[in-house]
NUSE-197376 format. One record per residue: residue number from 1; residue in three letters; y, z, x negated of N, C-alpha, C in turn. Coordinates in pm, whole numbers, plus 50000, padded with zeros to 5 digits. Each point is the difference from the previous one (the first is absolute). Layout:
BEGIN
REC num residuo    ny    nz    nx   cay   caz   cax    cy    cz    cx
REC NUM     ALA     Y     Z     X     Y     Z     X     Y     Z     X
...
END
This chain:
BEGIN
REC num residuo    ny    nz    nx   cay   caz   cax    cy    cz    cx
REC   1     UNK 51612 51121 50492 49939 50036 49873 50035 49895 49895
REC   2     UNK 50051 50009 49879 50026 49980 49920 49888 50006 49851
REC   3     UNK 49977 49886 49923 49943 50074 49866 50057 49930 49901
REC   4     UNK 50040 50090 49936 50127 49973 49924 49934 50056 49839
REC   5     UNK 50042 49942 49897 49952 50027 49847 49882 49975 49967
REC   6     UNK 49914 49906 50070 49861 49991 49978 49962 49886 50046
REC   7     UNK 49902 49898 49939 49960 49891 50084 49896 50084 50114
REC   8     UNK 50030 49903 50119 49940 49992 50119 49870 49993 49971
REC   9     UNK 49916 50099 50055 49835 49946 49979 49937 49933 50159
REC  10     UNK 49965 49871 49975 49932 49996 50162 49861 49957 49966
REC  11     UNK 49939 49995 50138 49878 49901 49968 49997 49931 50137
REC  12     UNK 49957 49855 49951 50010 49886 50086 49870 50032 50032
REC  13     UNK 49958 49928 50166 49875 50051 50039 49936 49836 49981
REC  14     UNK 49896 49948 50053 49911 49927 49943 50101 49868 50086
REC  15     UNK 50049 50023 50098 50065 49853 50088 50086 49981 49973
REC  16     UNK 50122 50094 49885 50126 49999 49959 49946 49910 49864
REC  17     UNK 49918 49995 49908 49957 49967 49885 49933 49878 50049
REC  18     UNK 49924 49968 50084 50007 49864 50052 50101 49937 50031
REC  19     UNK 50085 50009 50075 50113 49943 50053 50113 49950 49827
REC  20     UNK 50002 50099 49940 50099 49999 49870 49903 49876 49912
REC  21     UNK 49821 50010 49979 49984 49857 49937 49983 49907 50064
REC  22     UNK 50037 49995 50177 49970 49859 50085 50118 49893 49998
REC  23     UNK 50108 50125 50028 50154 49976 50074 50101 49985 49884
REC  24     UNK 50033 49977 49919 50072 49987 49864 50166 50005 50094
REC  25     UNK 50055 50121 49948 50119 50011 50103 50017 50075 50132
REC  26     UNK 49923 50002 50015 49887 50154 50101 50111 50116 49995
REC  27     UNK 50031 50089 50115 50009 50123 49963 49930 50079 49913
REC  28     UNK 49843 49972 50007 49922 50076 49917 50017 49942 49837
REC  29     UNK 50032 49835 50038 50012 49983 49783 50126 50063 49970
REC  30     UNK 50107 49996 50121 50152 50074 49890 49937 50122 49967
REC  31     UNK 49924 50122 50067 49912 50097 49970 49973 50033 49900
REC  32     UNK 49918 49898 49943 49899 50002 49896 50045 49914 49862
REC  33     UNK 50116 49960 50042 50124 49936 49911 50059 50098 49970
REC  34     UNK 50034 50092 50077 50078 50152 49920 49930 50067 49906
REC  35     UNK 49871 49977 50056 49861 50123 49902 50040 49871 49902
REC  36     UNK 49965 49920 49978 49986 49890 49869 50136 50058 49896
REC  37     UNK 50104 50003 50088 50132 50036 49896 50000 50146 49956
REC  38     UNK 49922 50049 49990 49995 50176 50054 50093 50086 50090
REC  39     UNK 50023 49928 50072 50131 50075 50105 49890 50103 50152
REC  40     UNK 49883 49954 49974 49900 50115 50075 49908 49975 49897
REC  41     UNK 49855 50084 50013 49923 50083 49983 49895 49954 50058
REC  42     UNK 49866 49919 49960 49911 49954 50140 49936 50165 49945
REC  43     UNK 49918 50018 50128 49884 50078 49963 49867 49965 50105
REC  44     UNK 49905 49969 49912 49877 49912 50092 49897 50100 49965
REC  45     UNK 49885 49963 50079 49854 50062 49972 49913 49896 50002
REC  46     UNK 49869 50075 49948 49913 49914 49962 49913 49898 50148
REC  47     UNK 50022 50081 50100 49968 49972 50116 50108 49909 50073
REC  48     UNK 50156 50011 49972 50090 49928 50033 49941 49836 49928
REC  49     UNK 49989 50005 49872 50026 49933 49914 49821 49879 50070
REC  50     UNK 49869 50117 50012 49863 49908 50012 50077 49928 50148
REC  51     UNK 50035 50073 50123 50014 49910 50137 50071 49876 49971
REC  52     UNK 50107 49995 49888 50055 49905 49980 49914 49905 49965
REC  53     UNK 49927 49996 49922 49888 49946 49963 49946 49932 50051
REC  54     UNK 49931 50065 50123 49885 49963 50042 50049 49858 50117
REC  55     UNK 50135 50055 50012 50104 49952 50173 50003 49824 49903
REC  56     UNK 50057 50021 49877 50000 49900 49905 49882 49890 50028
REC  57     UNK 49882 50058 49924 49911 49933 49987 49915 49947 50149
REC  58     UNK 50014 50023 50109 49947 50013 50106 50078 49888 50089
REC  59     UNK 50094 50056 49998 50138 49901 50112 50059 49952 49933
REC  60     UNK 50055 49963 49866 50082 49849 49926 49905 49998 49904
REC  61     UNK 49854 50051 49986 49954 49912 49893 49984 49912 49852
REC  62     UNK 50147 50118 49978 50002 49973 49858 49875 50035 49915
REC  63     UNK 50039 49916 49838 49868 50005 49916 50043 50195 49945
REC  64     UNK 49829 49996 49939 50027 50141 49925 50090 50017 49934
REC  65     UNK 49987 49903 49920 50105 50014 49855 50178 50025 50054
REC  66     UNK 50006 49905 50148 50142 50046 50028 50034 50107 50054
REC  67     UNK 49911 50075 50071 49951 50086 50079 50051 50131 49891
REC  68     UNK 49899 50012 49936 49980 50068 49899 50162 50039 49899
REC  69     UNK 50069 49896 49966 50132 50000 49918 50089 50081 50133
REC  70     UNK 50022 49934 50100 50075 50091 50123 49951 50154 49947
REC  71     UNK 49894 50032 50055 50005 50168 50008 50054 50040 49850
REC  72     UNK 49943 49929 49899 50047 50053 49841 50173 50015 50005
REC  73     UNK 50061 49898 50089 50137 49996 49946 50076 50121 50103
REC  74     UNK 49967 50027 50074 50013 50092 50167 49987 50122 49905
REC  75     UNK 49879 50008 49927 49949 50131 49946 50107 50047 49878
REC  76     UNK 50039 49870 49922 50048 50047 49852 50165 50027 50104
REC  77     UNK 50014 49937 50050 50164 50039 50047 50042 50134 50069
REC  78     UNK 49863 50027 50107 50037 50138 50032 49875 50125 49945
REC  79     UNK 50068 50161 50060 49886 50028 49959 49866 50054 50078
REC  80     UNK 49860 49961 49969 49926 50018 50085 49930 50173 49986
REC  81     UNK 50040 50024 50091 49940 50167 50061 49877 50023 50096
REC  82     UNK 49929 50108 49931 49869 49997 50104 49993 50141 50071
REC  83     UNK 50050 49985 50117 50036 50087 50107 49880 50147 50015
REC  84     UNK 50013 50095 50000 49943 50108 49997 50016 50065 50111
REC  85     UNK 50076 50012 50069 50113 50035 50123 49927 49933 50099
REC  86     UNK 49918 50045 50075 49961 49890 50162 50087 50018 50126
REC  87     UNK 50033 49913 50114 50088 50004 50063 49855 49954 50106
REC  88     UNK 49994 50033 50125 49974 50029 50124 50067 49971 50139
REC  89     UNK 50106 49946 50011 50053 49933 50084 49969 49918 50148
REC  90     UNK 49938 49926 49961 50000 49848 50083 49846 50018 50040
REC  91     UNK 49934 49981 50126 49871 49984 50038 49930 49860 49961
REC  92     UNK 50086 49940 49973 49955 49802 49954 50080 49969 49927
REC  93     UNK 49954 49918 49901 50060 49921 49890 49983 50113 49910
REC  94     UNK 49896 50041 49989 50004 50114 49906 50062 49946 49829
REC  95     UNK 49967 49865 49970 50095 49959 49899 50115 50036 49972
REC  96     UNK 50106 50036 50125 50127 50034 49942 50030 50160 49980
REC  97     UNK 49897 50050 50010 50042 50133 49916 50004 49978 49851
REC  98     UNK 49909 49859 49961 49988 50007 49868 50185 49947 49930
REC  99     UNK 50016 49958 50085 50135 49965 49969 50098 50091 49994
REC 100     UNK 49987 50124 50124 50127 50139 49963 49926 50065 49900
REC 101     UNK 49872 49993 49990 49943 50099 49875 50063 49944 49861
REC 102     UNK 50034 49896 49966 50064 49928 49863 50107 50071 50028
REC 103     UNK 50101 49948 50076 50130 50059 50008 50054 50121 49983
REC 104     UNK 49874 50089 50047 50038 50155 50012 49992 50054 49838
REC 105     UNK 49835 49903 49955 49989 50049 49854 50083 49945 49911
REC 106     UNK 50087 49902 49996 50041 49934 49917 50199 50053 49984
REC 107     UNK 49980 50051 50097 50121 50113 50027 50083 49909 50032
REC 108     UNK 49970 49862 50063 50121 49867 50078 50116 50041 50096
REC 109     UNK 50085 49954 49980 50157 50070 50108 49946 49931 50150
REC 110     UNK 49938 49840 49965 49993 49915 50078 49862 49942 49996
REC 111     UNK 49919 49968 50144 49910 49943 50048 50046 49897 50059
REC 112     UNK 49980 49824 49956 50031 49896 50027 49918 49948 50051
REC 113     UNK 50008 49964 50196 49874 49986 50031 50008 49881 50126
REC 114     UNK 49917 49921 50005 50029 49890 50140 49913 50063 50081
REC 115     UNK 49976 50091 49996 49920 50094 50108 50058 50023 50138
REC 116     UNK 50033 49907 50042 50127 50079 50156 49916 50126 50072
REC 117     UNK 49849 50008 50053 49946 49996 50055 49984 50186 49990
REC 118     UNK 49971 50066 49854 49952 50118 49946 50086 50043 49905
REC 119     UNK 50030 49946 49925 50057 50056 49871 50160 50012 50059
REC 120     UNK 50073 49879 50016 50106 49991 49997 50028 50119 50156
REC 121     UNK 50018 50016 50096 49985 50123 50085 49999 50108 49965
REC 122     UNK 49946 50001 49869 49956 50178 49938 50153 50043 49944
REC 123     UNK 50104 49840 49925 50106 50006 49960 50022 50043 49886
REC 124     UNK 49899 50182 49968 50056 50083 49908 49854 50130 49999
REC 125     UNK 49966 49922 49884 49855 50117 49973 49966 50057 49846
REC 126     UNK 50010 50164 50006 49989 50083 49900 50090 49963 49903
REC 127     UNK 50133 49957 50031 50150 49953 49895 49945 49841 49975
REC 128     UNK 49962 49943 50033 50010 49855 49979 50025 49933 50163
REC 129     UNK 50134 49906 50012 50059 49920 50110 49923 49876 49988
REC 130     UNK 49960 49993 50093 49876 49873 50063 50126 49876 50053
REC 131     UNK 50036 49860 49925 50079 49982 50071 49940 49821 49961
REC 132     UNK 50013 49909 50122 49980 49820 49958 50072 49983 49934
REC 133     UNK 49970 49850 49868 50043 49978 49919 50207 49964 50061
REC 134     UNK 49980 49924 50107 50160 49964 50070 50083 50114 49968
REC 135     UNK 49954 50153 50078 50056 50103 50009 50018 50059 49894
REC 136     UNK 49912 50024 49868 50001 50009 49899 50133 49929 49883
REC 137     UNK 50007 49897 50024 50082 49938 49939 50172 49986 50066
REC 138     UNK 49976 50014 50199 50134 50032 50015 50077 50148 49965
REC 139     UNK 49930 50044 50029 50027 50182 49972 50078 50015 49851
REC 140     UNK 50094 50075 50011 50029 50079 49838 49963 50113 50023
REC 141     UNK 49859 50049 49967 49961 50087 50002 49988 50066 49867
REC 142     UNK 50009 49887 49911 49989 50005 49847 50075 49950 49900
REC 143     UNK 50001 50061 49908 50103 49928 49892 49947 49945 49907
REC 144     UNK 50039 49879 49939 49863 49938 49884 50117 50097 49874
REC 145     UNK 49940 49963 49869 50007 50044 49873 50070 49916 49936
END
């Protein structure tokens, strides 16, 4: 599969968007270094966007105020969609439906996910390819603009 004449829409899931502000050089920052140049498309939700949040403030303990500028800059760069579409899947981790539900609504080619476990297995759900940031970035699956 090919997408050709259009930027790539993906959405990074909450451990790909950690990894891109931990790891500077990350598979996940070249990622999110493409969305910065517009060569993809983020597409987040509001629920993508609070777990980030909370994972933030909880386990590295940053202040509000820095806390706070992260999701603003995450938010103004891609766009945030509020999923209407429920997905049913998975008996546990009921969280990551909230993650194919963005994708599906946000009409993403690509689900970018460190999920080995659920997501990434699924591979390919309702036209969006579930693929880790590594695989993601070796693949020409896509053409930038």
């Amino acid at each position: 599969m090919r997408v050709e004449n259009k930027t790539p829409k993906v959405v990074l899931d909450t451990g790909v968007l950690l990894s891109a502000l931990l790891f500077p050089g990350s598979n996940s920052d070249q990622i999110f270094q493409k969305i910065r140049r517009g060569e993809l498309s983020l597409m987040t939700s509001s629920f993508i966007l609070q777990e980030l949040k909370k994972f933030i403030k909880q386990k590295l303990k940053f202040k509000n105020e820095t806390i706070d500028e992260i999701i603003k800059n995450i938010s103004r760069t891609g766009k945030v969609v509020e999923p209407h579409h429920r997905v049913k899947i998975f008996t546990e981790k009921k969280e990551t439906h909230r993650i194919l539900e963005c994708a599906v609504e946000g009409k993403a080619n690509f689900l970018i996910t460190m999920d080995s476990k659920q997501l990434q297995p699924l591979k390919k759900h309702e036209g969006v390819w579930i693929l880790s940031p590594a695989v993601f970035l070796r693949t020409k699956i896509y053409t930038f603009s």
